[in-house]
MOPAC internal coordinates of N, CA, C and O (Angstrom, degrees):
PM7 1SCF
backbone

  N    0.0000 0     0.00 0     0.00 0    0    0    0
  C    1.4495 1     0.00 0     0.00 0    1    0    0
  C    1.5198 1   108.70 1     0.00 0    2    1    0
  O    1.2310 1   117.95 1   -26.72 1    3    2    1
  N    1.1145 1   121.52 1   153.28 1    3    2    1
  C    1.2377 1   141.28 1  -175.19 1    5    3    2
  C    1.8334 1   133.62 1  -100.53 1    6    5    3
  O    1.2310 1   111.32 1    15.44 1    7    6    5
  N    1.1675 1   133.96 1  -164.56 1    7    6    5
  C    1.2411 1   117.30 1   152.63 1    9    7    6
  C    1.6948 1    82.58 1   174.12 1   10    9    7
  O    1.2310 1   128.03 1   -27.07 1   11   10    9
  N    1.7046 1   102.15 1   152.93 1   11   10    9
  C    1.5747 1   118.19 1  -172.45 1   13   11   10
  C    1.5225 1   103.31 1  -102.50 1   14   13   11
  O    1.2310 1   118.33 1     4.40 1   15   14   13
  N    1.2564 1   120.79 1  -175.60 1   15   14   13
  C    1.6512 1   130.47 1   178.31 1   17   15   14
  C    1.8059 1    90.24 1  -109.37 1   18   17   15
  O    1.2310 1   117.94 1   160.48 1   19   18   17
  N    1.2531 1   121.54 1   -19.52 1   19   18   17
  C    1.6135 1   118.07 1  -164.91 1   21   19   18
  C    1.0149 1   114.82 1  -166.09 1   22   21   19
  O    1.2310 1   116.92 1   -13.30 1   23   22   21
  N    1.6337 1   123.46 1   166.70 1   23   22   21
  C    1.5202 1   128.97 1  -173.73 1   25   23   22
  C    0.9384 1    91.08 1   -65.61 1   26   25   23
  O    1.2310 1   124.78 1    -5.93 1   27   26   25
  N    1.9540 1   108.42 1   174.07 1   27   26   25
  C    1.4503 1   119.38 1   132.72 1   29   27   26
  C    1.4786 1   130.23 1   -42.01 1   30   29   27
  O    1.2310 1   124.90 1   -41.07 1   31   30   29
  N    1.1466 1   108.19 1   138.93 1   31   30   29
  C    1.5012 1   123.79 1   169.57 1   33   31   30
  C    1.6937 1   110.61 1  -154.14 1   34   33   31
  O    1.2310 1   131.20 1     0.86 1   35   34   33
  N    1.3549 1    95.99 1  -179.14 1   35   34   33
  C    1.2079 1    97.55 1  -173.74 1   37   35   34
  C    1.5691 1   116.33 1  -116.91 1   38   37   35
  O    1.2310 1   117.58 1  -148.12 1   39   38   37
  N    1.0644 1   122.20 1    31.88 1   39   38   37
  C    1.6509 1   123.52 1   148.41 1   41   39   38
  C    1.8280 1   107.19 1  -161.70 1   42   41   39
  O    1.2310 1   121.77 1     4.33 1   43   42   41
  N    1.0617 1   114.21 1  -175.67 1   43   42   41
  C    1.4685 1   119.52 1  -167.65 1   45   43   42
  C    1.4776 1   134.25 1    90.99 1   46   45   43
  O    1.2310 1   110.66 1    64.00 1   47   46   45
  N    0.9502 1   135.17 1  -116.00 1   47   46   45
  C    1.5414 1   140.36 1   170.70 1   49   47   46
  C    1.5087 1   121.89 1  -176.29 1   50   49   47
  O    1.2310 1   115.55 1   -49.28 1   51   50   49
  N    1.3248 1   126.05 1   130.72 1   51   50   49
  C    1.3574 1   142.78 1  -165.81 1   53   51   50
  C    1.1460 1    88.47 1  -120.94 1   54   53   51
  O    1.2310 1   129.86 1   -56.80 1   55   54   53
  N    1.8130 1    98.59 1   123.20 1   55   54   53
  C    1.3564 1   109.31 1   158.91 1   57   55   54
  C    1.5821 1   115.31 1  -111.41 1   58   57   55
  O    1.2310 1   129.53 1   -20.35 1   59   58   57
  N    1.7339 1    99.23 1   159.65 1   59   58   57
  C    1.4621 1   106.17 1  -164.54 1   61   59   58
  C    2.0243 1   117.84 1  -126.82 1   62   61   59
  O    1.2310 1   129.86 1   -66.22 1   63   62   61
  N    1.2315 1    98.59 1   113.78 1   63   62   61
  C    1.3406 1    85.49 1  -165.96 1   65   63   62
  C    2.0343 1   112.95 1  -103.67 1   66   65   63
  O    1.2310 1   139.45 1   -63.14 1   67   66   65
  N    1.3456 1    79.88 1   116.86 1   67   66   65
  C    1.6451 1    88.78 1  -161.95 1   69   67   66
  C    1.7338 1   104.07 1   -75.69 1   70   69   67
  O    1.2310 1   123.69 1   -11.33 1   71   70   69
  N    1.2007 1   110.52 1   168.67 1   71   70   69
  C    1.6117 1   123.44 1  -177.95 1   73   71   70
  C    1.4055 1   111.24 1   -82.85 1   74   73   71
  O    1.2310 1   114.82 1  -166.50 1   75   74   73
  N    1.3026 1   127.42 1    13.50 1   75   74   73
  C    1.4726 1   122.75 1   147.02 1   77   75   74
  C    1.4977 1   121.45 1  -116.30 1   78   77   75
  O    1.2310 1   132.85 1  -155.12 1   79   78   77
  N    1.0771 1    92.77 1    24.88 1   79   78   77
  C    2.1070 1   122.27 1   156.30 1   81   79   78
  C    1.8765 1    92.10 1    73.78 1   82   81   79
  O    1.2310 1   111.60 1  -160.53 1   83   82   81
  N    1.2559 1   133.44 1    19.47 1   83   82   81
  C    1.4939 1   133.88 1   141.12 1   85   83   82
  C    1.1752 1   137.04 1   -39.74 1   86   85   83
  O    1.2310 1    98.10 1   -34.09 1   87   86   85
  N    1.3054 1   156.76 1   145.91 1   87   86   85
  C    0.9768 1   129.64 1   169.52 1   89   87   86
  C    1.6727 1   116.04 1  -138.93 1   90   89   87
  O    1.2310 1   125.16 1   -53.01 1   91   90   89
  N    1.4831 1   107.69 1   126.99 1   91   90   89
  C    1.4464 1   112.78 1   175.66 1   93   91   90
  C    1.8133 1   127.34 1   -83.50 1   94   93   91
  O    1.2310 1   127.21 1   -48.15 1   95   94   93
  N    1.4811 1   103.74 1   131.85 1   95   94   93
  C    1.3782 1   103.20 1   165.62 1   97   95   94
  C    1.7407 1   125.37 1   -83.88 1   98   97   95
  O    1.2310 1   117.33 1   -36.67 1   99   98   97
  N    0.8772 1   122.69 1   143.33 1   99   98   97
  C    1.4298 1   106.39 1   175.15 1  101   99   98
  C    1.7730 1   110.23 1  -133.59 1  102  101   99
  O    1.2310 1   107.41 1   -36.38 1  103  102  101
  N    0.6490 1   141.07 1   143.62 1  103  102  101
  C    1.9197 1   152.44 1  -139.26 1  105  103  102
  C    1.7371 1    94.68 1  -138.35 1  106  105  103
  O    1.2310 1   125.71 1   -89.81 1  107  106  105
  N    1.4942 1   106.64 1    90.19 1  107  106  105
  C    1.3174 1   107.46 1  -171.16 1  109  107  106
  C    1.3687 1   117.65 1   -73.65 1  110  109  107
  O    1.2310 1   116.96 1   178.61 1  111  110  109
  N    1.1155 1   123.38 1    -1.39 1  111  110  109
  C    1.5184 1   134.97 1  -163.71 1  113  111  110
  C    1.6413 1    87.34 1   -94.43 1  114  113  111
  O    1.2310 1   116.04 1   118.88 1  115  114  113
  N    0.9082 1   125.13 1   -61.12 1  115  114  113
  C    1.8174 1   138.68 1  -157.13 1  117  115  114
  C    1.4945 1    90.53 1   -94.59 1  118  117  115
  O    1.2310 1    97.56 1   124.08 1  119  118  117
  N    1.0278 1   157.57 1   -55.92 1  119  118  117
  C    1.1017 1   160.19 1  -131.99 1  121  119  118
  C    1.7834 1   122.61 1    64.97 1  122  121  119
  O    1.2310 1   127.17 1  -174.18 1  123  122  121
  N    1.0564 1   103.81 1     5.82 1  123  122  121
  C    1.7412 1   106.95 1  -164.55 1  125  123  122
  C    1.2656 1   103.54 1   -88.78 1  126  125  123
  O    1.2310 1   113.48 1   -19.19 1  127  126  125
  N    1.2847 1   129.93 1   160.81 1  127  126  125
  C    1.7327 1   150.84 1  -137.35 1  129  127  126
  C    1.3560 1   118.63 1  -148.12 1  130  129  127
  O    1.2310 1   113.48 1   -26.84 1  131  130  129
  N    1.1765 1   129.93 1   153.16 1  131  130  129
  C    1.6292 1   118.87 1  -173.42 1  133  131  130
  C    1.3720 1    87.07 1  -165.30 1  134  133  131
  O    1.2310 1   118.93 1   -42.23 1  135  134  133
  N    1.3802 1   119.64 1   137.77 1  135  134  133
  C    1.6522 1   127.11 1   164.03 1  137  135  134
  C    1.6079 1   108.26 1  -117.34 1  138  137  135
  O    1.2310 1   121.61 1   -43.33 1  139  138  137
  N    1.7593 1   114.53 1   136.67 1  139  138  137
  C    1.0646 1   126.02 1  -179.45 1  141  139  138
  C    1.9113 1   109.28 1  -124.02 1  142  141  139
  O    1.2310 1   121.88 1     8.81 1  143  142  141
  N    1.0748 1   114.01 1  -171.19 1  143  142  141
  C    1.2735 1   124.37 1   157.91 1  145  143  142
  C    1.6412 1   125.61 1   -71.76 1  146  145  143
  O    1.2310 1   135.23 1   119.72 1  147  146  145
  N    1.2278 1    88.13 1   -60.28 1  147  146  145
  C    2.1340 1   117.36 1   151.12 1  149  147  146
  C    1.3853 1   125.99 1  -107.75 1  150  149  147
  O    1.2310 1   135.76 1   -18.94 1  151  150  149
  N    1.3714 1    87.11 1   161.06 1  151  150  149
  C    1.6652 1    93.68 1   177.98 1  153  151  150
  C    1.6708 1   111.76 1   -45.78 1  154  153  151
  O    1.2310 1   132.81 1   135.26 1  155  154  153
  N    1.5697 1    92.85 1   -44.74 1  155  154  153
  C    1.6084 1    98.15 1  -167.52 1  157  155  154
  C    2.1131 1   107.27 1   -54.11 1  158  157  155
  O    1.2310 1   136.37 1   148.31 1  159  158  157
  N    1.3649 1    85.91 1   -31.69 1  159  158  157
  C    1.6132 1    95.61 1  -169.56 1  161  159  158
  C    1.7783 1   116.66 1   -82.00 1  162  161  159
  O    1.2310 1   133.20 1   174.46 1  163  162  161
  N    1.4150 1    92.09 1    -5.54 1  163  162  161
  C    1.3530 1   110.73 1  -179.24 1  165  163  162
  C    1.6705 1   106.81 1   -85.50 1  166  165  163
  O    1.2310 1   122.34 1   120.99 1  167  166  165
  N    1.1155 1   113.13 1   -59.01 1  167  166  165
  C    1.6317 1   130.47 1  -162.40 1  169  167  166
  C    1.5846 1    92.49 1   -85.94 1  170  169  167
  O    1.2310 1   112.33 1   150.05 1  171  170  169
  N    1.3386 1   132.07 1   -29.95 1  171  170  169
  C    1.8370 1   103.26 1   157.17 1  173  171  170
  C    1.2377 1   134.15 1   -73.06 1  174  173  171
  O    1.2310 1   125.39 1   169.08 1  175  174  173
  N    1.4785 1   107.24 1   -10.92 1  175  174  173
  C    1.7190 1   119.77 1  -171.65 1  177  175  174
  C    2.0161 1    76.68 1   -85.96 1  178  177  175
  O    1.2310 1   114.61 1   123.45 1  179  178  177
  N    0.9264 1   127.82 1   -56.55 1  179  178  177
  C    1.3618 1   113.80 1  -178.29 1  181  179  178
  C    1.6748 1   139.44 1   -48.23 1  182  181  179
  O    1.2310 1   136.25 1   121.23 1  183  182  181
  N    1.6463 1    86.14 1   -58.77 1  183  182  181
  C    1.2474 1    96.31 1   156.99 1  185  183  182
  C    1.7347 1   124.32 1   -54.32 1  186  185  183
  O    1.2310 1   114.30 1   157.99 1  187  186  185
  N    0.9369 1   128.39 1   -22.01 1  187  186  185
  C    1.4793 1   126.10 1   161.70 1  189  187  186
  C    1.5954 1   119.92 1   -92.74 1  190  189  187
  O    1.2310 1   120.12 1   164.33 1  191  190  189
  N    1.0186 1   117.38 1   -15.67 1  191  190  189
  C    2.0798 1   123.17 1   158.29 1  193  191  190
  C    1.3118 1    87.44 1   -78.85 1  194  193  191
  O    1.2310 1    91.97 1   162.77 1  195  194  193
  N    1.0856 1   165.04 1   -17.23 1  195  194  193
  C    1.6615 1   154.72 1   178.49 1  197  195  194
  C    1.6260 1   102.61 1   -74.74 1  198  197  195
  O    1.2310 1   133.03 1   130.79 1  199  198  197
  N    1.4465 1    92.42 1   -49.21 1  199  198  197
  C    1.3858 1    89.44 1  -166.02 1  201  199  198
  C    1.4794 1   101.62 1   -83.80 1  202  201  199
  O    1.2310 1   111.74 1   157.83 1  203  202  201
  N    1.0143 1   133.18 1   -22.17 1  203  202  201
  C    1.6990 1   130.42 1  -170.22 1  205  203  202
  C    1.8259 1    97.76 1   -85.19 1  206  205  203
  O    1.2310 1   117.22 1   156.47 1  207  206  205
  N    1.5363 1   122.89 1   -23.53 1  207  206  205
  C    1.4925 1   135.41 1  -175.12 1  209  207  206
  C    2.0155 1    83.36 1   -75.32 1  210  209  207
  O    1.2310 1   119.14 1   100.26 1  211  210  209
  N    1.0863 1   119.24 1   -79.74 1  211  210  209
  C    1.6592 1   130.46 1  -163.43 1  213  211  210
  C    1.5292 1   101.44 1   -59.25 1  214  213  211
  O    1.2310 1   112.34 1  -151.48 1  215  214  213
  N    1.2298 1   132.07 1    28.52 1  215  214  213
  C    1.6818 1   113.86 1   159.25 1  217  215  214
  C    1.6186 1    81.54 1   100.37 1  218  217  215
  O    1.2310 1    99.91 1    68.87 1  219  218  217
  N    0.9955 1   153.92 1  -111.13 1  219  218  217
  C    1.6725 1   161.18 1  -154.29 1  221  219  218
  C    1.1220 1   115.23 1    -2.20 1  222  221  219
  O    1.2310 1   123.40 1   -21.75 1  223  222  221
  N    1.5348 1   111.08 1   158.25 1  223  222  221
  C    1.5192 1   124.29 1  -163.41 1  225  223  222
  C    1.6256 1   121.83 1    71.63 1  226  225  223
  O    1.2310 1   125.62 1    -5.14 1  227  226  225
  N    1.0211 1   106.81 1   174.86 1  227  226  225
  C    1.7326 1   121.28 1   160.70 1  229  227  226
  C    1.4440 1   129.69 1   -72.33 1  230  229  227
  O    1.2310 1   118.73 1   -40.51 1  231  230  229
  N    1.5338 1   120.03 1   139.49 1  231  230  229
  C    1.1474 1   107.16 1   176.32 1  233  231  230
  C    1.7422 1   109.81 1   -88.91 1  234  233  231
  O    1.2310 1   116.00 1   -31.70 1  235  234  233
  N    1.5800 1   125.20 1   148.30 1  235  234  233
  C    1.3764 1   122.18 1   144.64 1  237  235  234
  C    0.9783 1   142.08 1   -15.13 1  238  237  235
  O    1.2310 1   101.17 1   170.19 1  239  238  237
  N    1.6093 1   151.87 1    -9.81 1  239  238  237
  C    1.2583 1   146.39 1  -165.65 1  241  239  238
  C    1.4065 1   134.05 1    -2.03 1  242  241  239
  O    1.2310 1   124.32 1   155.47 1  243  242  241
  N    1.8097 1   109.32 1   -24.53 1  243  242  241
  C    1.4904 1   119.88 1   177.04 1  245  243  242
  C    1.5392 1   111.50 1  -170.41 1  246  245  243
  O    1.2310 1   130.85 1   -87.41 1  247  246  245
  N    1.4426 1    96.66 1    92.59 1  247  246  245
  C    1.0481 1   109.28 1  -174.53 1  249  247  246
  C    1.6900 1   132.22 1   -50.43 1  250  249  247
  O    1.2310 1   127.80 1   169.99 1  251  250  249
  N    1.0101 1   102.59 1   -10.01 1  251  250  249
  C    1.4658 1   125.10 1  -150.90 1  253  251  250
  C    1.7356 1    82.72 1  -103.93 1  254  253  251
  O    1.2310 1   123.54 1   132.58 1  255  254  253
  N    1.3936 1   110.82 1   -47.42 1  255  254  253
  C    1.8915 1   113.32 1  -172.47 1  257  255  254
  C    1.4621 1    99.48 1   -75.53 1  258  257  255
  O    1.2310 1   121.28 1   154.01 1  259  258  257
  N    1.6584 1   115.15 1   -25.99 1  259  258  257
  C    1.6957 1    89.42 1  -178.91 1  261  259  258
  C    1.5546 1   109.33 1   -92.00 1  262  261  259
  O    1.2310 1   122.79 1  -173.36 1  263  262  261
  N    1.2869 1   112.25 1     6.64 1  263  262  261
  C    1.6488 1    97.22 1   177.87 1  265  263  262
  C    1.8967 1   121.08 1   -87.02 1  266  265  263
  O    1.2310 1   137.92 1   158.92 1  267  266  265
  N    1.6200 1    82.88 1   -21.08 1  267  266  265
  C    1.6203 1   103.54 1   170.41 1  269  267  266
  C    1.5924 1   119.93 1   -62.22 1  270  269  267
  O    1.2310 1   137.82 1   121.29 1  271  270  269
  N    1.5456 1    83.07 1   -58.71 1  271  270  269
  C    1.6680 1    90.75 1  -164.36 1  273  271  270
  C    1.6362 1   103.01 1   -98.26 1  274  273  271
  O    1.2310 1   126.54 1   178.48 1  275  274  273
  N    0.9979 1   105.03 1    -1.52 1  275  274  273
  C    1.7055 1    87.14 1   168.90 1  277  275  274
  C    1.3143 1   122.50 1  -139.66 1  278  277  275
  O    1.2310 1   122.90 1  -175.96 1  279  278  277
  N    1.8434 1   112.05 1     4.04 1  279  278  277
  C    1.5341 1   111.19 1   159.23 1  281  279  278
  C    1.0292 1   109.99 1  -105.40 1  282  281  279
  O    1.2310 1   120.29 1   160.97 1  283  282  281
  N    1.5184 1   117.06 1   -19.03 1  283  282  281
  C    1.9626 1   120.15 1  -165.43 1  285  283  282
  C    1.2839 1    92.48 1    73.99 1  286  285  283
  O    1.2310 1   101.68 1  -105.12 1  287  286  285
  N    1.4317 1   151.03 1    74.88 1  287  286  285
  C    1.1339 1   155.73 1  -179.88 1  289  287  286
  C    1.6431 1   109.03 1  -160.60 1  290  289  287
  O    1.2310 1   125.35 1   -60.80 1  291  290  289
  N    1.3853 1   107.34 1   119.20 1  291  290  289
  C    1.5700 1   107.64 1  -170.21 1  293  291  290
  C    1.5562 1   107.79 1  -108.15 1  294  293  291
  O    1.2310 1   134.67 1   -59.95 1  295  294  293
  N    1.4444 1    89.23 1   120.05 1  295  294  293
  C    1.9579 1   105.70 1  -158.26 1  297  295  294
  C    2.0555 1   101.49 1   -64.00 1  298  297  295
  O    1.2310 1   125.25 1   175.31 1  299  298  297
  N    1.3416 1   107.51 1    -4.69 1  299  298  297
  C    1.5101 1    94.17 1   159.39 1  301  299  298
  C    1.4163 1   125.81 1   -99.90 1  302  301  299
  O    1.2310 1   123.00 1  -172.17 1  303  302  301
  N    0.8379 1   111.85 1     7.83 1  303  302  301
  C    1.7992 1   139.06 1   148.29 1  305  303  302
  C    1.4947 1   126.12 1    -6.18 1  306  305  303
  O    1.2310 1   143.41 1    86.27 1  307  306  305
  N    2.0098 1    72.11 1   -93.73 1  307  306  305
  C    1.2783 1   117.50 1   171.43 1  309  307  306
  C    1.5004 1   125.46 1   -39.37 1  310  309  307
  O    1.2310 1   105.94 1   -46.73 1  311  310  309
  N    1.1799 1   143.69 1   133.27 1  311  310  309
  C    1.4406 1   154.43 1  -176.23 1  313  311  310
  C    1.6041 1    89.04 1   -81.65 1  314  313  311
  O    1.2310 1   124.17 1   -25.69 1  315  314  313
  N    1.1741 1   109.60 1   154.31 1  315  314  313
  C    1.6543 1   124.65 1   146.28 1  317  315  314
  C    1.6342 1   128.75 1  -105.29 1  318  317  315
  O    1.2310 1   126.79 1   -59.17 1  319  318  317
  N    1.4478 1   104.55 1   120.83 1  319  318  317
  C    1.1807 1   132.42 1   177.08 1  321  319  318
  C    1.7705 1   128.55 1   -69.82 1  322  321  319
  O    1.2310 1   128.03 1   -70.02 1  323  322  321
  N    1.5999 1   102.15 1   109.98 1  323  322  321
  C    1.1839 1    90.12 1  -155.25 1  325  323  322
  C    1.9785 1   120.83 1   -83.23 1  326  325  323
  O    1.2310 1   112.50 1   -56.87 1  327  326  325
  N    0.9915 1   131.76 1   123.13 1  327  326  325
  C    1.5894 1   119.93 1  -137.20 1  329  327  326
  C    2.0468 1   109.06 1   -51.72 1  330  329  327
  O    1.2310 1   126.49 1   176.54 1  331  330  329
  N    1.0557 1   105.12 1    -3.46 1  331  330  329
  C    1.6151 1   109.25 1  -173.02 1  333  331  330
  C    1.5359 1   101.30 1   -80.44 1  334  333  331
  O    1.2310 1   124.61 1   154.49 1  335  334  333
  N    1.6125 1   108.76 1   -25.51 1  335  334  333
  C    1.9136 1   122.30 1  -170.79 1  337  335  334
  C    1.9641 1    95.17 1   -86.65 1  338  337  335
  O    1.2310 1   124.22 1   177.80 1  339  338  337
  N    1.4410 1   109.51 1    -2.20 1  339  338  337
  C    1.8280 1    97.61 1  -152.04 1  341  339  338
  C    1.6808 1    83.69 1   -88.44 1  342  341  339
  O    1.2310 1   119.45 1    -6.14 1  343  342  341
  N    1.4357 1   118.65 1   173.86 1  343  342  341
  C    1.4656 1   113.88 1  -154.97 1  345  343  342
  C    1.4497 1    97.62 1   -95.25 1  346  345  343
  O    1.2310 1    96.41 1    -9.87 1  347  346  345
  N    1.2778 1   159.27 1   170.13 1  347  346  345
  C    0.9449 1   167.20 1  -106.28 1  349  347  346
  C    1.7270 1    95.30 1  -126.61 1  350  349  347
  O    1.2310 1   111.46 1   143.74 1  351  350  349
  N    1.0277 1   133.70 1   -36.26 1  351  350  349
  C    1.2618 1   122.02 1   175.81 1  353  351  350
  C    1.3642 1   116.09 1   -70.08 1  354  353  351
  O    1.2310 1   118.66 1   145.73 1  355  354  353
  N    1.0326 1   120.17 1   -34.27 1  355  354  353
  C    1.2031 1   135.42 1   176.98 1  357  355  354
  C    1.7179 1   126.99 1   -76.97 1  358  357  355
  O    1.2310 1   138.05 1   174.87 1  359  358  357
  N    0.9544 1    82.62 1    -5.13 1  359  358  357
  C    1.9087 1    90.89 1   176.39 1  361  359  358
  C    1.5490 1   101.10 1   -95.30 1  362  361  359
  O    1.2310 1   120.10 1   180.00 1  363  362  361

């Protein structure tokens, strides 16, 4: 269970403090969400889904080169997911 700092409204950010002491931002204008440790850690994971939601950042070009070189993750690894298992937004 949860609990907010404030009502609904219609712009700003509602934060959410979950029962494993986390805490979510939420961007009432956009609707998009970010969970941190802290608030502070909450509202930068947001503030950067804002900017990746509004056009911002770089695109991927090779997916396969950014999992190497910038997760340390080797894309033959990875299992394949069959699209009936992918989560409901995603179908």
């Amino acid at each position: 269970m949860s609990s907010t700092t404030r009502p609904n409204g219609a712009e700003g950010v509602e934060f959410y403090y979950e029962s494993d002491g986390t805490v979510t931002a939420k961007d009432l204008e956009t609707g998009l969400a970010r969970g941190g440790d802290t608030r502070a850690d909450a509202l930068a994971q947001l503030a950067e889904v804002i900017k990746l939601h509004e056009g911002e950042g770089e695109p991927i070009d090779d997916p396969d080169e950014f999992l190497r070189d910038e997760l340390n993750i080797d894309p033959d690894d990875l299992e394949e997911v069959s699209r009936e298992d992918y989560p409901a937004f995603m179908q």
